[in-house]
C-alpha positions as CSV (number, residue, x, y, z in Angstrom):
1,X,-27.2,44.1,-53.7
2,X,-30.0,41.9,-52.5
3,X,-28.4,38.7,-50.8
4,X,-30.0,35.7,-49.7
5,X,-30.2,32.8,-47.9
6,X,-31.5,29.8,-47.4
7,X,-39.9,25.3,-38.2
8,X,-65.2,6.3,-14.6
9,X,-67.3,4.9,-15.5
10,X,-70.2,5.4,-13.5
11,X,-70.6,3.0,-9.9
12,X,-72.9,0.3,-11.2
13,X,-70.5,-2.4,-9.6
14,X,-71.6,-1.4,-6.5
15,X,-75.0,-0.5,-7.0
16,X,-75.0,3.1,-6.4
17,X,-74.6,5.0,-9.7
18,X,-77.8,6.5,-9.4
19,X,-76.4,7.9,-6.2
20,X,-73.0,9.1,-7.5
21,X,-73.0,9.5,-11.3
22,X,-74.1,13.0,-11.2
23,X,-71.1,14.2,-9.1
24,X,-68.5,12.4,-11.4
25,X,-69.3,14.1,-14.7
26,X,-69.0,11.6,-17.8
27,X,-66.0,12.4,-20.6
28,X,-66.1,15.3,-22.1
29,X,-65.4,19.0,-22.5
30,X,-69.1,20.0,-21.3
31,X,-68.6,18.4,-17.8
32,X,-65.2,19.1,-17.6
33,X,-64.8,20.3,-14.2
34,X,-61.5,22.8,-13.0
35,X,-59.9,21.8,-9.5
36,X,-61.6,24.2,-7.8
37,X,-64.6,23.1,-8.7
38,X,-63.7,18.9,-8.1
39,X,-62.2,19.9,-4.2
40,X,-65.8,21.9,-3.7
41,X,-67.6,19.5,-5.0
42,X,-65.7,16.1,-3.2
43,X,-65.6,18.2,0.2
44,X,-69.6,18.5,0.2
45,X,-70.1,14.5,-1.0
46,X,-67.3,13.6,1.6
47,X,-70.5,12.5,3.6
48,X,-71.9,10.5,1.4
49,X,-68.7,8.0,0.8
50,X,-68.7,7.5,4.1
51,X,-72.7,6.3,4.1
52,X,-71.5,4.1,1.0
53,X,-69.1,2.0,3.0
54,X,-70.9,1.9,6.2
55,X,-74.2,1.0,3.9
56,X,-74.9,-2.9,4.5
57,X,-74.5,-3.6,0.4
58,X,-71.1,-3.5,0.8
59,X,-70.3,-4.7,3.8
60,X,-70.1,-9.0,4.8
61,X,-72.5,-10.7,7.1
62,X,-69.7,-10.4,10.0
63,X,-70.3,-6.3,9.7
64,X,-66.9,-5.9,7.7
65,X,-66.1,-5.1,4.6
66,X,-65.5,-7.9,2.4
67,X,-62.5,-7.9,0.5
68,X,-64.7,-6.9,-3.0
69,X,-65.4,-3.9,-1.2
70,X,-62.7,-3.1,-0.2
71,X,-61.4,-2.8,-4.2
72,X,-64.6,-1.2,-4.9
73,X,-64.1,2.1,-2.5
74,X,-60.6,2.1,-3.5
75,X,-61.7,2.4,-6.8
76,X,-64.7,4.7,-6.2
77,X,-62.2,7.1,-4.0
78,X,-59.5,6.8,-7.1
79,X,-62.7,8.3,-9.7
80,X,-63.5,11.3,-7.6
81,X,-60.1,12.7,-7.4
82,X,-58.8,12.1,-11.1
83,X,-60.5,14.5,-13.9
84,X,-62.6,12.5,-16.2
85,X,-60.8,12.7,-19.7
86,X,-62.1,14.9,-22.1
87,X,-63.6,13.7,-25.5
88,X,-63.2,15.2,-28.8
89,X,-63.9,14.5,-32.4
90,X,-60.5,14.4,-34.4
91,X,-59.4,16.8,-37.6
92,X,-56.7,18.0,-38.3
93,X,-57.1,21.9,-39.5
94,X,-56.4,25.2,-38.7
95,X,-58.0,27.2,-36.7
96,X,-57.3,30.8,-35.6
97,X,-57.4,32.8,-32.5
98,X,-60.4,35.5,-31.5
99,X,-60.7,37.9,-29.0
100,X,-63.1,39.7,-28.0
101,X,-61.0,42.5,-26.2
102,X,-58.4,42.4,-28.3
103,X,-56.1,40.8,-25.6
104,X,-54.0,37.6,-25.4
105,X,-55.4,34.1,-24.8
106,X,-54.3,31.2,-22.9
107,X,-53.3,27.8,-24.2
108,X,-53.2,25.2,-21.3
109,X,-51.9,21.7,-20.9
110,X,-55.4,20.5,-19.9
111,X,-58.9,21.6,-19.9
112,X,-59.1,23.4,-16.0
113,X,-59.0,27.0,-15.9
114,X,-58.8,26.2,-11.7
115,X,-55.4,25.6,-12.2
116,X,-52.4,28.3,-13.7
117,X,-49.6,26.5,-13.5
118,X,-50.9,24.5,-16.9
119,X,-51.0,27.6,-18.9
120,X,-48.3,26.7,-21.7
121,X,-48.3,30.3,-23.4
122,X,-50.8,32.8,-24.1
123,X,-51.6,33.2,-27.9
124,X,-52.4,36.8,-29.2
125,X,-55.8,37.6,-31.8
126,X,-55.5,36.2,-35.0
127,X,-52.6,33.4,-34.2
128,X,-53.0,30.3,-36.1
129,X,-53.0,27.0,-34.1
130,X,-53.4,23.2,-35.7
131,X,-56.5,22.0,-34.5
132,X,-56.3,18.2,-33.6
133,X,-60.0,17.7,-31.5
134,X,-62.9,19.6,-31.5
135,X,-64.7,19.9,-29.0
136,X,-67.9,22.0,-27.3
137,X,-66.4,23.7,-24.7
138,X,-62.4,23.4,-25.0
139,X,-60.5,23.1,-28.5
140,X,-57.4,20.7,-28.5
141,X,-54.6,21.8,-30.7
142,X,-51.2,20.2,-31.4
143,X,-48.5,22.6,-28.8
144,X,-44.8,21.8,-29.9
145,X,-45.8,18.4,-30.7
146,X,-48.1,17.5,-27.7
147,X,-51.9,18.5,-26.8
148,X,-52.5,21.8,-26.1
149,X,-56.1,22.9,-25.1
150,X,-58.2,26.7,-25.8
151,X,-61.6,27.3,-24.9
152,X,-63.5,26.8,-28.3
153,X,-65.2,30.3,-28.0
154,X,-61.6,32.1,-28.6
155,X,-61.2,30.4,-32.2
156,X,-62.6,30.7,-34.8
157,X,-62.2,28.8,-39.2
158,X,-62.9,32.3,-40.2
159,X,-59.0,34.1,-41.1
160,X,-59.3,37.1,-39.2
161,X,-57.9,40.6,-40.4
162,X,-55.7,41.0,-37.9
163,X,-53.8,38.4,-39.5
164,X,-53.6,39.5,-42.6
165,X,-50.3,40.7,-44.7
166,X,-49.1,44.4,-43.2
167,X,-48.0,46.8,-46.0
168,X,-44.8,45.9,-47.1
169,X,-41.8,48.1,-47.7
170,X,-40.7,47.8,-51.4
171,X,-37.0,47.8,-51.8
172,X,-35.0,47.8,-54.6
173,X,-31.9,46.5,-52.9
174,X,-31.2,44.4,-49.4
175,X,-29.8,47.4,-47.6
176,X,-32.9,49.5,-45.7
177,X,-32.6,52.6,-44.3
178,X,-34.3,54.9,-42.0
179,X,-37.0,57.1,-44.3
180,X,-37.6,60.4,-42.3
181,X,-41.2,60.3,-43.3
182,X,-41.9,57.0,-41.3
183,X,-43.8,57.4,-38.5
184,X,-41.4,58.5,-35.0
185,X,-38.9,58.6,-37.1
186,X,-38.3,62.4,-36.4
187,X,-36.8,61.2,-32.8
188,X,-33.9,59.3,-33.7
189,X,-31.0,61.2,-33.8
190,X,-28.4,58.3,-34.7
191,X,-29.6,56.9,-38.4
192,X,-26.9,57.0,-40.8
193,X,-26.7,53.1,-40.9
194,X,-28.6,50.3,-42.7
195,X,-30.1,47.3,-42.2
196,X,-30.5,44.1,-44.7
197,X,-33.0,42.3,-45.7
198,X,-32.8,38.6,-46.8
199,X,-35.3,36.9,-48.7
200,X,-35.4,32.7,-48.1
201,X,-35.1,30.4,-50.5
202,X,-36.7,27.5,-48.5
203,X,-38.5,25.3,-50.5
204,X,-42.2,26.9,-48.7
205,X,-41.3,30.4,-47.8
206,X,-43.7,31.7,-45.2
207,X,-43.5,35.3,-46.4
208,X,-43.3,36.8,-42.9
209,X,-40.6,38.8,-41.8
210,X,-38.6,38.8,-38.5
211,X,-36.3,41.5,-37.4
212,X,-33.1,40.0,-35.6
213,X,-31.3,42.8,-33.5
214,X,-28.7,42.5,-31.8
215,X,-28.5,44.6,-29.1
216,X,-25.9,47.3,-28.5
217,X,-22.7,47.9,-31.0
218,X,-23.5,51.2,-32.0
219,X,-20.6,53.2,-31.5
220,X,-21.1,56.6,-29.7
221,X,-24.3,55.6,-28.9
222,X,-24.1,56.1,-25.1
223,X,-23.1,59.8,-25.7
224,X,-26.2,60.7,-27.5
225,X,-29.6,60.9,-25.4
226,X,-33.1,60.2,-27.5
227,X,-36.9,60.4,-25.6
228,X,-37.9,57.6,-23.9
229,X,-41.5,58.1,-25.1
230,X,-42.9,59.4,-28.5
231,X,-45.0,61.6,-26.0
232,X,-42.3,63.2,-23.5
233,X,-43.7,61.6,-20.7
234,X,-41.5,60.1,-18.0
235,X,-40.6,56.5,-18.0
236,X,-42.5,54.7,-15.7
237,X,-40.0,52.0,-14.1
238,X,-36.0,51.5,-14.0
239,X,-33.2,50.0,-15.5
240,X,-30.5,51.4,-17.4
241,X,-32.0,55.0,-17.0
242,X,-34.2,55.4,-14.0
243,X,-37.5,55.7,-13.4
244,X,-38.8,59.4,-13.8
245,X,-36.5,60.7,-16.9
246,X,-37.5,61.4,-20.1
247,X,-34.5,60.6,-22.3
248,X,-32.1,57.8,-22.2
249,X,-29.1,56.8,-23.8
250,X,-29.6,56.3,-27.8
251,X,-27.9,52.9,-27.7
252,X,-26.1,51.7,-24.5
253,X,-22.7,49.9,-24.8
254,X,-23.9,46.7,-23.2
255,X,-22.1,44.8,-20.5
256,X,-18.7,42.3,-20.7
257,X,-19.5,38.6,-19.9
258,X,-17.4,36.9,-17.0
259,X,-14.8,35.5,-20.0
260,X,-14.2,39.2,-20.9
261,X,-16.3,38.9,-24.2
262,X,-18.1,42.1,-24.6
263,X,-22.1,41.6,-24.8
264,X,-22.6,43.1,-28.5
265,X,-20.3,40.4,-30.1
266,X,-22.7,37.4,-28.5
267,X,-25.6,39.6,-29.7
268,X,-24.2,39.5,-32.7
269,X,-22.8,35.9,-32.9
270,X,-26.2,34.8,-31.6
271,X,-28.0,37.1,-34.6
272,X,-26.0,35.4,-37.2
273,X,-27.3,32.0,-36.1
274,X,-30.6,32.9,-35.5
275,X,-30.7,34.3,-39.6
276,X,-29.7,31.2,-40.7
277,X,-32.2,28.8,-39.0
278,X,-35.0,31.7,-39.8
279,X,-34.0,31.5,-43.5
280,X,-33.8,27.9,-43.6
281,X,-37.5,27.6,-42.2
282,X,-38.8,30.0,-44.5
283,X,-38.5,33.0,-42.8
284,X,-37.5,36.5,-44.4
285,X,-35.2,38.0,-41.8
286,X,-34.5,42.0,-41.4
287,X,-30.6,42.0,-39.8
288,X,-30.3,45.6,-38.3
289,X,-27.0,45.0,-37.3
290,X,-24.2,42.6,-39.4
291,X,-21.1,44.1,-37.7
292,X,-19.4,46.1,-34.6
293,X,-20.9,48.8,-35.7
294,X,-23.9,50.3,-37.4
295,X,-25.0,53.8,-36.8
296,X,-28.7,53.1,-35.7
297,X,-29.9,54.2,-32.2
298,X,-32.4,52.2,-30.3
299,X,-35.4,54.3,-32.2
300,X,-34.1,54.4,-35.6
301,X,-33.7,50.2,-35.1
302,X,-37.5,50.0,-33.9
303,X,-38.9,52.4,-36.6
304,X,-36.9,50.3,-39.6
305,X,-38.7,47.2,-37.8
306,X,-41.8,48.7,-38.1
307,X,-42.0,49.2,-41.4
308,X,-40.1,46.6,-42.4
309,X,-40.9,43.5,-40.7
310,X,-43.5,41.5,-39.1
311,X,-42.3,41.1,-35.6
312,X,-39.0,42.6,-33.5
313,X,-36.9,40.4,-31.7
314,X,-33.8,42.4,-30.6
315,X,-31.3,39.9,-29.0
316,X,-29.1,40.6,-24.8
317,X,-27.9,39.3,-22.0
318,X,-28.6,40.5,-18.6
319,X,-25.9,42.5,-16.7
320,X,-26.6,39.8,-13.2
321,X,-24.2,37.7,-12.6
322,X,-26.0,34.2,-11.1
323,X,-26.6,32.4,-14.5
324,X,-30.7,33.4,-14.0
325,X,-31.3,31.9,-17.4
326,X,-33.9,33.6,-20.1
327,X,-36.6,36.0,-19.8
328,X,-38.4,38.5,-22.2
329,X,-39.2,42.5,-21.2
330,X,-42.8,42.0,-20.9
331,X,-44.8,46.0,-20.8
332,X,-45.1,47.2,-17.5
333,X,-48.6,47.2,-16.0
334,X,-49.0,50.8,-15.8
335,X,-52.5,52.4,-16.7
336,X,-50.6,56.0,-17.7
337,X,-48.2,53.9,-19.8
338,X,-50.5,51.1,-21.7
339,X,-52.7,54.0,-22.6
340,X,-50.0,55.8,-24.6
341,X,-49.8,55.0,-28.1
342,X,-48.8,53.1,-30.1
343,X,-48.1,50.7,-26.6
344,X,-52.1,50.9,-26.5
345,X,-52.7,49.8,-29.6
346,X,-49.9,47.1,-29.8
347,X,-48.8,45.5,-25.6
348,X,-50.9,42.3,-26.1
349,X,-49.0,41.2,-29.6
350,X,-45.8,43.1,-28.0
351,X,-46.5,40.3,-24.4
352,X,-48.3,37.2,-26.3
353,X,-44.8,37.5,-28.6
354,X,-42.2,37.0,-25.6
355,X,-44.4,34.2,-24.2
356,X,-43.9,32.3,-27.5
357,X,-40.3,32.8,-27.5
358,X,-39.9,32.1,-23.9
359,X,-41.8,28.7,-24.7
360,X,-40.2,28.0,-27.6
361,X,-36.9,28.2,-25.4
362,X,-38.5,26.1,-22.5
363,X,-39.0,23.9,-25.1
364,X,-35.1,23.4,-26.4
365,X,-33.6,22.6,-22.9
366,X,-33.0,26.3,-21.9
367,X,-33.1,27.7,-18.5
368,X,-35.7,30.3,-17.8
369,X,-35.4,32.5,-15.3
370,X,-38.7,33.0,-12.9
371,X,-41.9,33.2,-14.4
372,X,-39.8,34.3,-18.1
373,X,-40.7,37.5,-17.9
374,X,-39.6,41.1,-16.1
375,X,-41.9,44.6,-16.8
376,X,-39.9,47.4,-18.0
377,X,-40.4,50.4,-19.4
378,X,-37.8,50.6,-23.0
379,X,-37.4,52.7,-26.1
380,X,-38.1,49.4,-28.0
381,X,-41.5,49.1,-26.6
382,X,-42.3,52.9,-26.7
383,X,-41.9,52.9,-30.3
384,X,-43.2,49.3,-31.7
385,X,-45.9,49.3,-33.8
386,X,-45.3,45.6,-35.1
387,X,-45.0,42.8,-31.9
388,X,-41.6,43.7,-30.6
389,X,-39.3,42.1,-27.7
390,X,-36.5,42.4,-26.0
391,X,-35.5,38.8,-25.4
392,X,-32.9,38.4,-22.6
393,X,-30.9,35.1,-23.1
394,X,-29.1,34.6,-19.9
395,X,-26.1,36.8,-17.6
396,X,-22.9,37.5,-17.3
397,X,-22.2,34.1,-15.8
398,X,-23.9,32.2,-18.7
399,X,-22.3,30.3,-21.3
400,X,-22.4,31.7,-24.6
401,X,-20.5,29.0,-27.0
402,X,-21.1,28.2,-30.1
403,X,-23.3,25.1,-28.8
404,X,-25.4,27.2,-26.6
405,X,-25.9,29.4,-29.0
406,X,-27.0,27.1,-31.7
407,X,-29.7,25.7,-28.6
408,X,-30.9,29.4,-28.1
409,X,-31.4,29.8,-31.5
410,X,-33.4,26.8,-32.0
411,X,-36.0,27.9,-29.0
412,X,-36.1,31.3,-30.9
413,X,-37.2,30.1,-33.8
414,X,-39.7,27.5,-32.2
415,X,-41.2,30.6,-30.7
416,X,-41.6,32.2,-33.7
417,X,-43.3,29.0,-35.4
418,X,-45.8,29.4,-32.1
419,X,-46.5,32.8,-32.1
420,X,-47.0,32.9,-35.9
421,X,-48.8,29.3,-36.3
422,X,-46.5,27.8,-38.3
């Protein structure tokens, strides 16, 4: 049975703009100029400041500078090391992402591609954003409820097919299970289970699909070895199996928190939650796992997902024990490994997804650990042909109560607002 459920002015004042205007750049996008490009520029005009205040308009008839002056280089010095503002004509519309290499794009917290640490996320092709300025060169959009800025020539009015509706899998009932004519499917060995699928009743369903996994509770799982790769080949870093085999573990056991609580009932706790606020914003939700155990290794989960859902978002907690805080398994950059299909065809979406979550969860309060992401080679990736992730919330040391929960959720599903363009 179906069940269901409910996101500078120029330096007239001191009679020299003829001298300096040029160097300043007036507001707007077009003249915007990165950090690099401002220290270059004030390092070769360093001279000519110096000229200014030595020059005899601004200095009294004793040979000092008068007190106006004074103010006036103060100000002049204050202009050449603050960006001027950009300008942009405001609308409020949606606007989609383009690419020509098919590859994820940046959205920064201001218009300087000098500087990386302004890089809010990275938005794959096709990603809808709320435009709130237009502009000629950069694109301001409205990022978790605060300006976010894109070069304009990555966007585009124009809907583009990668973001159109996949094929849907038509079901007669909530319960899905693995159909051996899928594709990959012929490499699971464990796929006796089912998942559900539950359709929101929001008021403005979004008719997108997420699949919530929660990682591990498959029981017998770690006695039963599948390929790592659709294509034999050897994975290409470690983790739980090394680098260099070919087959790993269907579906490990997980770790046990510091408390004693074993890692696949937080997966799961955490997975319950994270239905309900996906259904209440309009989300459909694929659930590959709703108790202890379901008999679906790690490739029958990820072919299900594929067919079945929009994106993959399979839910764990690091085996560390330092409290490191959240990060996602971003795709290893590994020529021999991002030319193997279907990674080719789908590591952008598979990377531009975990940056959204990993945002969204910045966003809530939650602790990320480094730079929010860690390459590794996994069966999840190997087999995705939707944008798939294996989020990592935390380690052993981490809290994991009901409270924490409910604020890991709520980053979760402002990631998947983000990455989608809701």
């Amino acid at each position: 049975m179906l069940r269901k459920k409910r996101q500078v002015k120029g330096l007239a004042a001191i009679g020299l703009a003829g001298i300096m205007a040029a160097s300043l750049g007036l507001a707007g996008c077009g003249k915007y100029e990165s950090s690099s490009e401002m220290k270059a520029r004030m390092e070769s005009d360093s001279g000519a400041v110096s000229q200014i205040q030595d020059s005899p308009a601004v200095r009294g008839e004793s040979g000092a500078p008068d007190e106006r002056s004074k103010a006036e280089t103060i100000k002049l010095d204050t202009e050449r090391t603050t960006a001027p503002m950009p300008q942009f004509e405001d609308t409020a519309d949606t606007v989609y992402v383009k690419s020509p290499d098919g590859g994820s794009v940046r959205i920064r917290s201001a218009c300087d591609t000098g500087d990386d640490s302004n890089i809010l996320t990275y938005a794959s092709p096709g990603t809808g954003l709320k435009r709130t300025g237009k502009g000629e060169q950069w694109t301001r959009i409205d990022y978790n409820g605060t300006p976010g800025y894109i070069s304009s020539e990555f966007i585009t009015t124009q809907v583009p097919e990668t973001t159109a509706a996949a094929p849907r899998v038509c079901v007669d009932s909530g319960e899905i299970t693995l159909n051996p004519s899928w594709k990959y499917a012929e490499f699971s060995k464990i796929n006796s289970g089912a998942a559900v699928l539950y359709r929101s009743e929001a008021a403005s369903p979004k008719g997108i699909t997420v699949c919530v996994n929660a990682g591990h509770g498959t029981k017998g799982g770690s006695s039963v070895k599948t390929l790592c790769h659709p294509d034999g080949t050897p994975k290409v870093t470690g983790g739980t199996t090394g680098a260099g085999a070919t087959s790993a573990v269907a579906v490990s056991g997980g770790m046990t928190f510091a408390d004693g609580t074993a890692e696949s009932r937080v997966t799961l706790s955490m997975a319950n939650i994270l239905k309900e606020k996906l259904l209440a914003t309009g989300y459909d939700v694929l659930m590959i796992r709703e108790s202890d155990d379901v008999q679906l290794d790690n490739i029958a989960r990820t072919v299900i997902a594929n067919n079945a859902s929009d994106c993959h978002i399979a839910l764990h907690w690091d085996s560390t024990t330092n409290n490191k805080g959240a990060f996602y398994m971003s795709v290893p950059n590994v020529e021999s490994y991002r030319n193997m299909e279907p990674v080719k065809s789908h590591w952008q979406q598979h990377n531009a997804l975990g940056e959204s979550l990993v945002a969204g969860l910045k966003g809530a309060g939650v602790k990320i650990f480094s730079g929010g992401s860690m390459a590794m080679d996994l069966t999840q990736t190997s087999f995705s042909t939707v944008p798939s992730v294996d989020i990592e919330l935390g380690d052993k040391a981490s809290d994991h109560s009901a409270a924490t929960l409910n604020t890991l959720a709520d980053g979760l599903v402002a990631g998947v607002n983000q990455y989608f363009g809701q």
